[in-house]
N, C-alpha and C positions, 0 to 999 in steps of 0.2 A: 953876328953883331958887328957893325961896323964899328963903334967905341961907344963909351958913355959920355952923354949928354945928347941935345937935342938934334935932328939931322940939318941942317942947311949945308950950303954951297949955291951954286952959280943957277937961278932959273930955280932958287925952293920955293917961291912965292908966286910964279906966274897962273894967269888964270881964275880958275876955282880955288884951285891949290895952295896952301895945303887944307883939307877936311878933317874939319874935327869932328870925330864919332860920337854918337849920343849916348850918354852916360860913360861911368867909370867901363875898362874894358881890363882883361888879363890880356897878361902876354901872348899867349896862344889864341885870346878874340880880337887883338888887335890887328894881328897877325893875319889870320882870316878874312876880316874885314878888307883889308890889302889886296890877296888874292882872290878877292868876287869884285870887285874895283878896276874899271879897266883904266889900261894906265898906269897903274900905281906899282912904285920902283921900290918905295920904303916906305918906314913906321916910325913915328917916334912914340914911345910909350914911357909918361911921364914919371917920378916916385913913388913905385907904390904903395898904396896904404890897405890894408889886407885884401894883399894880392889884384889890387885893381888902383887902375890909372887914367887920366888925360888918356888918349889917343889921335895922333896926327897922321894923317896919309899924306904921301907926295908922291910927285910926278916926277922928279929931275933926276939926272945921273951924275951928276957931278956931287955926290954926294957926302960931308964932312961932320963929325961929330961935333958940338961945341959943349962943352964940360960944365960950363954954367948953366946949361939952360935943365942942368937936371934929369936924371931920368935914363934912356937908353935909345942909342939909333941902330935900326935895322934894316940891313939891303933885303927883296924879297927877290929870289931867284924862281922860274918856272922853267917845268922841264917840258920834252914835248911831246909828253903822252898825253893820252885823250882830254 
């Protein structure tokens, strides 16, 4: 987790970007969602309300949490196995 609230910084709007997922997601589907996404650096996954939330994907790296906008920002790291 990069902090709580929403992910922006520098380049979080360019594009497509950021995509919002269809329907409510859990942490661990929003997550996912991230990682089959090519592209996509981080998540934001909004308050959740029994265990499911908003979800946003982004693209940018300059990535910063803002505490207002609710919810939680996550960087998504890949390793370089298959």
């Amino acid at each position: 987790m990069v902090g709580p609230g929403g992910c922006r910084g520098q380049g979080w709007d360019n594009g497509e970007w950021p995509i919002l997922q269809k329907g409510p997601k859990s942490q661990d589907e929003c997550c996912t969602e991230c990682l089959k996404k090519k592209g996509c650096t981080s998540f934001h996954i909004g308050k959740l309300k029994e265990g499911k939330a908003d979800c946003f994907l982004f693209s940018h790296t300059a990535i910063i949490p803002v505490k207002s906008l609710k919810g939680a920002c996550y960087r998504v790291t890949r390793g370089k196995g298959k």
